[in-house]
C-alpha positions in Angstrom: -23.7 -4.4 6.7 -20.7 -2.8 7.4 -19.5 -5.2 10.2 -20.2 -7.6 7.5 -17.8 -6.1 4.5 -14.8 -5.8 7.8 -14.8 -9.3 8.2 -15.3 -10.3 4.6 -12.6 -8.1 3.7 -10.3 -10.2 6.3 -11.8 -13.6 5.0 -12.1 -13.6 1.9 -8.4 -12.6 0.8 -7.3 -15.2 3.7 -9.6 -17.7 2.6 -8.2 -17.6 -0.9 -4.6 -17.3 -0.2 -4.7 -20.0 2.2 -6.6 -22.2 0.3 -4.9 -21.5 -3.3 -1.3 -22.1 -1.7 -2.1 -25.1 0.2 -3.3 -26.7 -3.5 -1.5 -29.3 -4.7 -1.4 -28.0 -8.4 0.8 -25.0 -6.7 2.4 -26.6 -4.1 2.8 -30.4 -4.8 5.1 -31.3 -1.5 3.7 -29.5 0.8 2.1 -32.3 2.6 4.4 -34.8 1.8 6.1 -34.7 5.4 3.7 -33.5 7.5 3.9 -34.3 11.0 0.9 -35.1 13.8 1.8 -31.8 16.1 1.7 -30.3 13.1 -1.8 -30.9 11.8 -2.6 -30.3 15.4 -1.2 -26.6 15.6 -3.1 -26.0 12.5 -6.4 -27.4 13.9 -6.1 -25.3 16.8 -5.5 -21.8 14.5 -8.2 -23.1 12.5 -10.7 -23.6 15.7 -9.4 -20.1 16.9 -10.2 -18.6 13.9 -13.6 -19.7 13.3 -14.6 -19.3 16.8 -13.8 -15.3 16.1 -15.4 -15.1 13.3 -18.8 -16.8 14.8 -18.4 -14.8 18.3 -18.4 -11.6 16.1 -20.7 -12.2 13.2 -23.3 -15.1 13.9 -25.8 -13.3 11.3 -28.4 -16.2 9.8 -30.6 -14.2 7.0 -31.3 -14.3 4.0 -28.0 -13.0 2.3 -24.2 -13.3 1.6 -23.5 -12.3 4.7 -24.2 -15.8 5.7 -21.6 -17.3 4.1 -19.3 -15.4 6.4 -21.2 -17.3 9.1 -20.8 -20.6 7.6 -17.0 -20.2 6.8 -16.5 -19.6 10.7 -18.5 -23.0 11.6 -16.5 -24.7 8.9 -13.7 -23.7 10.1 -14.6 -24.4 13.3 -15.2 -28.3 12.5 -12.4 -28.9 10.7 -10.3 -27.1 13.4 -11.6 -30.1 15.8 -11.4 -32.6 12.9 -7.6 -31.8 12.9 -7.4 -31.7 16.7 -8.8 -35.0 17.6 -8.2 -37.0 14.2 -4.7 -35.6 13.0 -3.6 -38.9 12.3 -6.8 -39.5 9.8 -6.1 -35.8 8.3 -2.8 -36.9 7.5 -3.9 -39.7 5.9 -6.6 -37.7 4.0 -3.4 -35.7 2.4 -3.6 -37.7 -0.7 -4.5 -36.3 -4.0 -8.1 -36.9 -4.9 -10.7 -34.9 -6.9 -13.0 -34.7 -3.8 -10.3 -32.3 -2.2 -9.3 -30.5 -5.3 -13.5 -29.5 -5.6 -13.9 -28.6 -2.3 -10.3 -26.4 -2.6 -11.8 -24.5 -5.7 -14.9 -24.0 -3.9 -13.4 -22.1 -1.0 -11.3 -20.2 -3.1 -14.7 -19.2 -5.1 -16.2 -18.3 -1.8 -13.3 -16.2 -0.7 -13.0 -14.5 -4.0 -16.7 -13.8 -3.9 -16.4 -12.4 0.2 -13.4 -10.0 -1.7 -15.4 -8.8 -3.8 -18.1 -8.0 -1.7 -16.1 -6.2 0.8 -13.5 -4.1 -1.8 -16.3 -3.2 -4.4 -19.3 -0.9 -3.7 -22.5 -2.1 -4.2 -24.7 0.2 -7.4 -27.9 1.7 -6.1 -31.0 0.3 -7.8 -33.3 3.0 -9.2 
C-alpha cells in the first residue's frame, strides 16, 4: 500500500498538470505548430514513463491501486502511438469532443490518485 500512495503521489499531480495544461480551453495554440520530432520526443518520455511506472508497480487486484497500473500501460501505448504514427498524432491535434472527454477523464483520474496519496484513509469501526 505504501509503494502504492509513492507513486500515486508522483502521478497523479503529473497526470493532472500535464493533462490540464495541454487542454485546449487553457492553452489554445499549443498545438498549432507542432513539429514530427517533436511528437516523437514526447512519445519517447511518454514510453519511458509508463514503462517505470509498470516495472515498479504491476499490481492487478481488486483496488485503486490498479489504476496506477493502467495509467503506466496507457502511457505506454500512446508513447508508441506517438513514436511510430507522429504524423497521424499531429493530425489528431484538432479540436473534437472525443479528446476533450478523454482530457477530463485523466485529469479525474489524477485528481483522484492525489487524493489518495496526500489524504489518510479513516479506519472503519
Amino acid at each position: 500500500m505504501e509503494k502504492s500512495k509513492s507513486i500515486a503521489g508522483i502521478v497523479g499531480p503529473t497526470l493532472t498538470v500535464m493533462v490540464f495544461s495541454e487542454m485546449r480551453l487553457w492553452n489554445p495554440t499549443l498545438y498549432d505548430t507542432q513539429i514530427v520530432p517533436l511528437i516523437y520526443l514526447n512519445g519517447v518520455l511518454l514510453f519511458v514513463a509508463g514503462l517505470s511506472i509498470v516495472k515498479s508497480h504491476n499490481i492487478w487486484r481488486y483496488g485503486w491501486q490498479t489504476l496506477i497500473t493502467v495509467v503506466g500501460y496507457s502511457a505506454i501505448v500512446l508513447g508508441l502511438f506517438r513514436m511510430f504514427f507522429p504524423q497521424i498524432q499531429k493530425a489528431g491535434f484538432k479540436n473534437n469532443n472525443y479528446i476533450s472527454i478523454v482530457e477530463i477523464a485523466f485529469i479525474l483520474i489524477g485528481i483522484f490518485l492525489m487524493f489518495k496519496a496526500y489524504f489518510p484513509q479513516r479506519n472503519s469501526l
